[in-house]
DRENNU-525205 format. One record per residue (C-alpha): x negated, y negated, z negated. Coordinates in steps of 0.5 Angstrom, whole numbers, padded with zeros to 4 digits, always signed. Example, Ala and Ser with C-alpha at 12.3 -4.5 7.8 and 13.67 -1.06 7.14 Angstrom:
# DRENNU-525205
-0025+0009-0016/-0027+0002-0014/
***
This chain:
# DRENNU-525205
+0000+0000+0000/-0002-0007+0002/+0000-0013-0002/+0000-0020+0001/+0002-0026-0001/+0009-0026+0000/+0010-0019+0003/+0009-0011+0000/+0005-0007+0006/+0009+0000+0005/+0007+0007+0010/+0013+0008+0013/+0016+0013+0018/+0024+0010+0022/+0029+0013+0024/+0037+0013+0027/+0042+0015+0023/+0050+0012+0024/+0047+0008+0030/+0044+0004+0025/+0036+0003+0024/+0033+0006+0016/+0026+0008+0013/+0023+0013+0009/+0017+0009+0005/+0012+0011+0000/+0011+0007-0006/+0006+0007-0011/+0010+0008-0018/+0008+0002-0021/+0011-0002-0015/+0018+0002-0016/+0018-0002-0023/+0019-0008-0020/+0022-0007-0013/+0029-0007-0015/+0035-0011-0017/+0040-0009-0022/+0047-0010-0021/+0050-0014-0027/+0053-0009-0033/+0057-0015-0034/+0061-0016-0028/+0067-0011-0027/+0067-0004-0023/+0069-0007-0016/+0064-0013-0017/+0059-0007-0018/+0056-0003-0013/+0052+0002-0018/+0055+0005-0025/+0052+0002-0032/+0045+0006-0032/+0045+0011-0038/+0040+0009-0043/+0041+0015-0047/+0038+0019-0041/+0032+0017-0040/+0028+0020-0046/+0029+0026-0044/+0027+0024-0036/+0021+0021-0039/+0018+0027-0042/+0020+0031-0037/+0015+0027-0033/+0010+0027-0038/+0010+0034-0040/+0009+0037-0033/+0004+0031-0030/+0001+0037-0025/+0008+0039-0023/+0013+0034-0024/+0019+0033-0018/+0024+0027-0016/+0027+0026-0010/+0027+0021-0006/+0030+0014-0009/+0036+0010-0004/+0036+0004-0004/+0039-0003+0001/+0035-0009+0002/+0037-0016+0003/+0031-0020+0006/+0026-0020+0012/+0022-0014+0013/+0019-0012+0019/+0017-0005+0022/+0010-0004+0026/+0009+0002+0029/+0004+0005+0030/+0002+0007+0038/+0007+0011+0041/+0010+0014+0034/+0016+0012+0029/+0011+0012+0024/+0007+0006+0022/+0008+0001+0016/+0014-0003+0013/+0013-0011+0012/+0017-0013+0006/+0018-0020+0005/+0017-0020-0004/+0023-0024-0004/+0027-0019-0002/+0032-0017-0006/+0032-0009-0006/+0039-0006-0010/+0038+0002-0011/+0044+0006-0009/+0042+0013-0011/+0037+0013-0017/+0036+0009-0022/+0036+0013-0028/+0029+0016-0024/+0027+0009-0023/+0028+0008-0030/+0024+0014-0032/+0019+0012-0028/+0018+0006-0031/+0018+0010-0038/+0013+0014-0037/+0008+0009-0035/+0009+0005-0041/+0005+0011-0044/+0001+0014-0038/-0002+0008-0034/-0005+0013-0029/+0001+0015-0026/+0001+0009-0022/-0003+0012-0018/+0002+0017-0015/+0008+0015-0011/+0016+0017-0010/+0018+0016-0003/+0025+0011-0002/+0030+0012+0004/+0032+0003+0005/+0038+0001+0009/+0040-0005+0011/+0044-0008+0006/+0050-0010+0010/+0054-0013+0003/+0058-0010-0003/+0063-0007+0000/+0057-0002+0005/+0053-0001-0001/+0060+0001-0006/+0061+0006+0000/+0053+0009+0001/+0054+0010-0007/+0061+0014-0006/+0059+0017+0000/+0052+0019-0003/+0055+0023-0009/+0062+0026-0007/+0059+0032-0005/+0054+0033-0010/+0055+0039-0014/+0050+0041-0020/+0048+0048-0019/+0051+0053-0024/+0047+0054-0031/+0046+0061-0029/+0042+0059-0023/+0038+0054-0026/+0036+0060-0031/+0035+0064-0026/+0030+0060-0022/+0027+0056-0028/+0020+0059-0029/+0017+0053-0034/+0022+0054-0039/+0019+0059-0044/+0026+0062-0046/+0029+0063-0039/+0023+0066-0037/+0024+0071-0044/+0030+0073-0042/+0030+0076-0034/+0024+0080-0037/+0029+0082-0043/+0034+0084-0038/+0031+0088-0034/+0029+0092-0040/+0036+0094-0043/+0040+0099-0039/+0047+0096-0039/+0045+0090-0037/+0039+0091-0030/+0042+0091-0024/+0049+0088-0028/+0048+0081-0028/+0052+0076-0024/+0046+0071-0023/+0048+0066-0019/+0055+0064-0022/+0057+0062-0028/+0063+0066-0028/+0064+0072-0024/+0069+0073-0019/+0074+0079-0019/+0072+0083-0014/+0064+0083-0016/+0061+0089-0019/+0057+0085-0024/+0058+0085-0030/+0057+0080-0035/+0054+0073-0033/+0046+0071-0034/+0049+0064-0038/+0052+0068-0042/+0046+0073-0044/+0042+0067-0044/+0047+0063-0049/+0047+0069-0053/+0041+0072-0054/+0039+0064-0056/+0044+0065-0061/+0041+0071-0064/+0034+0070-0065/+0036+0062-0067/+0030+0060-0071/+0025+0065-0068/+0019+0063-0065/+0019+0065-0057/+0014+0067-0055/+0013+0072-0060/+0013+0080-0058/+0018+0081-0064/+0023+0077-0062/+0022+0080-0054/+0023+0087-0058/+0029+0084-0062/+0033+0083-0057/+0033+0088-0052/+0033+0093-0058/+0039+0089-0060/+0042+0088-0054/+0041+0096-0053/+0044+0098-0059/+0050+0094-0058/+0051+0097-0051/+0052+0104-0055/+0057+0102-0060/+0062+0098-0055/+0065+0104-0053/+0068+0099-0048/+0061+0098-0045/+0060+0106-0045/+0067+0106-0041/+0064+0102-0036/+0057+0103-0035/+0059+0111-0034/+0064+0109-0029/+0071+0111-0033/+0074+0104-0032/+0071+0100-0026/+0068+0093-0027/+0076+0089-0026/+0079+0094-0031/+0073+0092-0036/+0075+0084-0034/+0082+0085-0034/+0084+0089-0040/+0078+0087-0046/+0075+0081-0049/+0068+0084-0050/+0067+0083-0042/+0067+0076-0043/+0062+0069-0046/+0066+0069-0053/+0064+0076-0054/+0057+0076-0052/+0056+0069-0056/+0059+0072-0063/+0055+0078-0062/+0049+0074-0062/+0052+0070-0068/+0053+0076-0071/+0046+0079-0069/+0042+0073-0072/+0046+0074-0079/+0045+0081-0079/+0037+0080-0078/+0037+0076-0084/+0036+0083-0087/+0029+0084-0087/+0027+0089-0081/+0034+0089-0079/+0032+0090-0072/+0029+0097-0074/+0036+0100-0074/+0041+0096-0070/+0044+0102-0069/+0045+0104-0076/+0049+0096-0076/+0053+0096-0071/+0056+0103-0072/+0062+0099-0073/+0063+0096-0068/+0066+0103-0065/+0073+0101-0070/+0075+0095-0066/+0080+0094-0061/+0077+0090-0056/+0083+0091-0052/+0086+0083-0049/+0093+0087-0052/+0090+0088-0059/+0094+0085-0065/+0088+0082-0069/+0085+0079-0063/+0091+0075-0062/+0090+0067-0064/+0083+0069-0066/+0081+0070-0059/+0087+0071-0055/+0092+0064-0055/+0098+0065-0052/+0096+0071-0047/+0090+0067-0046/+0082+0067-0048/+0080+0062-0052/+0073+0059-0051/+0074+0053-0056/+0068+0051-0061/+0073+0053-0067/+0075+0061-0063/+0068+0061-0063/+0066+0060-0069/+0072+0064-0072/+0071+0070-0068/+0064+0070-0070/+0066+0070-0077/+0071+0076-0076/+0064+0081-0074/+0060+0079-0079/+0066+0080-0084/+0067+0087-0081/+0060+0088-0082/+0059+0086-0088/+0065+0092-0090/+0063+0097-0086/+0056+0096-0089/+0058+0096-0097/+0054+0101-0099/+0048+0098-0096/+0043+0092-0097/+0046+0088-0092/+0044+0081-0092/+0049+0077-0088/
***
């Protein structure tokens, strides 16, 4: 980037697009802090071509930059200019470079909260501002153009599912735990719907990774991660379950079929899986619990986990639905550590 006395110099590339020419530019980061004009938070919404940046997200952007300054990705931010700008290509190309007047005023259309960010981080990493975020610019054609470039840029955004995101992140030390685990527990290899959140009433998978994933969190809260122990307690556990929910057994064996196993009974579903992993975590307050969770869980085989079953009804089923409300939750977790706590009188149960 060339900086003269009344313009940036930023590399660029040009392009067509709606019949109207745009840019695709390379700015330095510390540029990006003070490229940009902000709407007014004061003005009213149709005065406005942005939402009110939430400051609240900026922390944990922040961090996500420096926390991972070798691997970090933002997308481009997208931008309209209100000024005089000049594009020199270079021979015989759509690249070359983008003179922007510096009195340009220049309102993000798309990314305020990574500028923001940005900005954030080099308070406390200078050196960042030798790398750069590339910035799609459009001419500014007015208020009511960039309220449209704002709704159009988001109106088919879609934020991929929980379990995807599992799935493909390999940075996050649980995530990464648990795919291992589950290609570890029999019930749950090749049963795994991965991609969705939930699962669609023909499919063959059996519960969803966000579920597992929520789950086995619950069961070793307050466990260090990456731990061997904490690997071993939750495949041993989620194992241990899988042979006392008779349910579970029907299913895998192939004596009642995936639907069947959705429609007819409540441990196919979140709520189950999330008070198993309550119930596990309270159990393992007993020293070497997980050495014998078969022995724990026995208890288990005596549920009715059929959907029709009179003492699910309001804990979990309301009105012939399943309720997934904190306070079902809550209570349904509470309902197996006490069947737990009564199956296990003779014993030394902590709970």
């Amino acid at each position: 980037m060339r900086k003269q006395d009344s313009f940036f110099e930023l590399p660029a590339v040009k392009g067509i697009q709606a019949g109207m020419p745009y840019y695709s530019v390379m700015c330095p980061l510390d540029i990006v802090t003070k490229l940009f004009s902000y709407n007014d938070s004061s003005l009213s919404p149709d005065m406005r071509a942005q939402r009110i940046l939430n400051k609240q997200r900026i922390p944990e952007m922040k961090e996500y930059i420096l926390s991972n300054k070798n691997c970090y990705v933002f997308s481009a931010l997208t931008a309209s200019i209100d000024g005089d700008l000049e594009f020199v290509a270079n021979k015989n190309s759509s690249s070359g470079y983008l003179k922007i007047a510096m009195n340009s005023r220049i309102i993000i259309n798309d990314g305020q909260h990574r500028r923001a960010a940005i900005e954030a981080a080099l308070q406390e990493c200078p050196e960042l501002r030798h790398e750069d975020i590339s910035i799609v610019l459009y001419y500014d054609l007015g208020l009511k153009r960039s309220q449209q470039m704002f709704t159009d840029l988001n109106r088919y955004a879609a934020r991929p599912t929980m379990s995807l995101n599992i799935l493909y992140d390999n940075r996050d030390e649980f995530s990464v735990l648990i795919k291992e685990c589950i290609n570890e527990i029999p019930m749950f290899f090749g049963n795994v719907e991965n991609e969705k959140s939930t699962i669609s009433n023909r499919s063959k998978a059996l519960f969803t990774l966000s579920a597992i994933f929520h789950a086995s969190r619950d069961l070793i809260k307050g466990a260090p991660i990456n731990d061997d122990e904490t690997k071993k307690t939750i495949v041993s556990f989620w194992d241990a379950v899988s042979h006392n929910m008779l349910p579970w057994v029907s299913v895998k064996s192939k004596t009642i079929s995936p639907v069947e196993f959705r429609r007819d009974y409540i441990c196919a579903h979140a709520i189950t899986l999330r008070a198993l992993g309550g119930l596990g975590n309270a159990l393992n307050n007993e020293r070497n619990a997980s050495d014998n969770w078969n022995d724990k869980l026995t208890f288990l085989q005596n549920i009715n986990w059929s959907k029709n079953s009179k003492e699910l009804q309001g804990l979990v089923m309301v009105n012939g639905r399943i309720s997934c409300s904190r306070n079902n939750q809550k209570a349904f977790t509470e309902y197996l550590i006490e069947k737990a706590r009564l199956e296990n009188m003779s014993g030394t149960v902590t709970i």
